[in-house]
C-alpha positions, 0 to 999 in steps of 0.5 A: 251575678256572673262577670263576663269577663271571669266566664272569659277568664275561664275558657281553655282559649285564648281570646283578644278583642282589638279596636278599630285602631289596632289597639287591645281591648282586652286579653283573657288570663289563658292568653296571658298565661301563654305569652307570659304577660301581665294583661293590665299592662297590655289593655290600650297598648298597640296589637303590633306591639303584642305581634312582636312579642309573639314574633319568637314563638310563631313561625312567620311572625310578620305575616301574623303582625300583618294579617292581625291587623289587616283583620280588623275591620272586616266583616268577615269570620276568619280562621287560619292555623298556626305554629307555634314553638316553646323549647323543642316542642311546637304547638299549632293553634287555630285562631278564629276571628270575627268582628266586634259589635256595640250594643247597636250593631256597629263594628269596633274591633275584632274578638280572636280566640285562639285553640290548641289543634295540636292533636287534630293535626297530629291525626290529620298529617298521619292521614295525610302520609298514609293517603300520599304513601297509597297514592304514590303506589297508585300512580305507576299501575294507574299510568301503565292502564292509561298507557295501554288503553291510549295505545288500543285506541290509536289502534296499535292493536288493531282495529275495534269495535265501536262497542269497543272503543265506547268502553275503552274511552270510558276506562280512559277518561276514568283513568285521567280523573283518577290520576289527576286525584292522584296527583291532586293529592300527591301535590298536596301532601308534600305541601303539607310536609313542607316539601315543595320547593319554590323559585321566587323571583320578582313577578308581574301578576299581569303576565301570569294572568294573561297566561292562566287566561290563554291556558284556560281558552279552549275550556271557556270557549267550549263553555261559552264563557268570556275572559276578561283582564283588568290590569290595574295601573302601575302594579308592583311586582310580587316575589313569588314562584312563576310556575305556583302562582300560574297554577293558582290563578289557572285553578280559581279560573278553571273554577270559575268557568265550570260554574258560569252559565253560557255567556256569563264572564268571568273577570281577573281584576288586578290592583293594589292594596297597601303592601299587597297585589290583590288578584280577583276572578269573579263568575257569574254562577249560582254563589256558594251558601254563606254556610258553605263560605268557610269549608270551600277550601277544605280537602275533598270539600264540594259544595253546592252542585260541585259533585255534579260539575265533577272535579276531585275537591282537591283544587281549591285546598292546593290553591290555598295551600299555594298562596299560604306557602307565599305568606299570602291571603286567599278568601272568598266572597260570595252571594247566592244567585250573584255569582263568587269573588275569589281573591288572593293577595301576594306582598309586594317584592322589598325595595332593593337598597 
């Protein structure tokens, strides 16, 4: 008979299994390998500890500590990717997590597995640069067809034809999606090469999302769908980028509203979690397919009758990217015919001594 625990042993992975108490369970000998650990003397020991250990070799180790144990309990898959350094060359994983079972079914940790991608990343940022390189060509030729089409229909030159003004507006709300898919893309690539620049100051989430709610106004009104706001009591601030988090906020809500049926809702809920601001926008649309749930926030990923909605695919995956570029969490929960919850969280602004 086979042990498990050598066929464990045996992957080209990393995995961990922590209890409900965030204390570890079991780690396989390629993990161990990799952080240099004797595993026997980590078995019962705190997954914060471990968190620590890694600290040197992961960029971001607090929100790696944090989402680590955050994780825990959930029912949820996850997967996130991550780098990790060793000298002067750096590494990305991908850790996958999902819930821990008892023979009867009952949750009682969480097993993570741990992938090198180092070369998937490779192909897809040399992707990313020639996509960003094409796009920015693009933008110039694209923005002079709109300028000249905007200037025909105003009648700089003269009056046109109906006939001729149906296939003007057509060449320019072609041109509007296009560049917004340029644009989409070009935002996204200098996020993906760390490239953005961010302001962070101390936020109140309520103001942005009555913001975003105003921005959003005139699209729900025309869809038929009402705003809500609650604001939660007594939320802290978060430091984060005005602008970016607007833009996030504004995207999920945009989202939610092109799903909802006419007269639907859609709601922003605001609270406090633990070291976190948690923000919500919840529809009443058609859901997303549980199969669907892990791709929505993939590049140029539409799912469900997204293509029929219309939109570039790309909004989702720079909301994501924002939110990650603030050490925050996005995640999405959603049942089909019962609508989508889309949340994201911030960590609260550090108390000023």
């Amino acid at each position: 008979m086979v042990n498990p625990l050598e066929v464990l042993d045996s992957l080209d992975a990393g995995v961990l299994a922590v209890d409900r108490q965030n204390c570890i369970l079991y780690l396989n000998r390629r993990l161990a390998r990799s952080l240099n650990l004797n595993r026997e003397e980590w078995v019962g020991r705190p997954a914060a500890d471990l968190a620590r250990v890694v600290a040197p070799v992961i960029t971001s180790a607090e929100s790696f500590e944090s989402q680590l144990l955050w994780q825990t309990g959930e029912k949820e898959e996850r997967s996130r990717d991550m780098e990790w350094t060793s000298g002067d060359s750096v590494f990305y994983i991908r850790e996958q997590s999902r819930p821990l079972r008892n023979s009867s079914g009952k949750i009682i940790g969480r097993v993570f597995t741990y992938h090198d991608v180092s070369r998937e990343k490779t192909v897809d940022q040399m992707k990313t640069e020639f996509i960003a390189v094409a796009s920015h060509e693009l933008r110039t030729p694209m923005t002079s067809i709109k300028g000249s089409v905007d200037l025909i229909l105003s009648g700089f030159a003269g009056e046109i034809s109906a006939e001729t003004q149906e296939l003007l507006e057509i060449a320019q709300n072609s041109c509007d999606r296009l560049i917004r898919l340029i644009n989409g893309i070009l935002d996204l690539a200098k996020i993906e090469a760390g490239q953005i620049k961010l302001n962070p100051v101390p936020l109140d989430l309520r103001e942005v999302a009555e913001r975003s709610i105003r921005s959003v106004r005139a699209l729900a009104d025309r869809s038929e769908v009402t705003l809500t706001l609650d604001e939660g009591k007594d939320l802290p601030t978060v430091e984060a980028d005005k602008d970016r988090i607007e833009q996030v906020v504004t995207n999920l809500l945009s989202n939610a509203i092109k799903f909802s049926p006419p007269k639907g809702e859609v709601r922003v809920e605001l609270k406090t979690e633990n070291a976190w601001v948690k923000c919500s926008v919840i529809d009443e649309g058609p859901g997303i397919q549980p199969e669907d749930l892990e791709r929505v926030f993939g590049k140029f990923q539409q799912v469900g009758d997204s293509r029929r909605k219309g939109g570039t695919g790309l909004g989702l995956a720079i909301t994501q990217a924002l939110v990650h570029e603030h050490k925050g969490r996005i995640w999405v929960e959603s049942k089909v015919n019962e609508g989508s919850r889309f949340n994201f969280v911030l960590p609260i602004s550090p108390a000023k001594s």
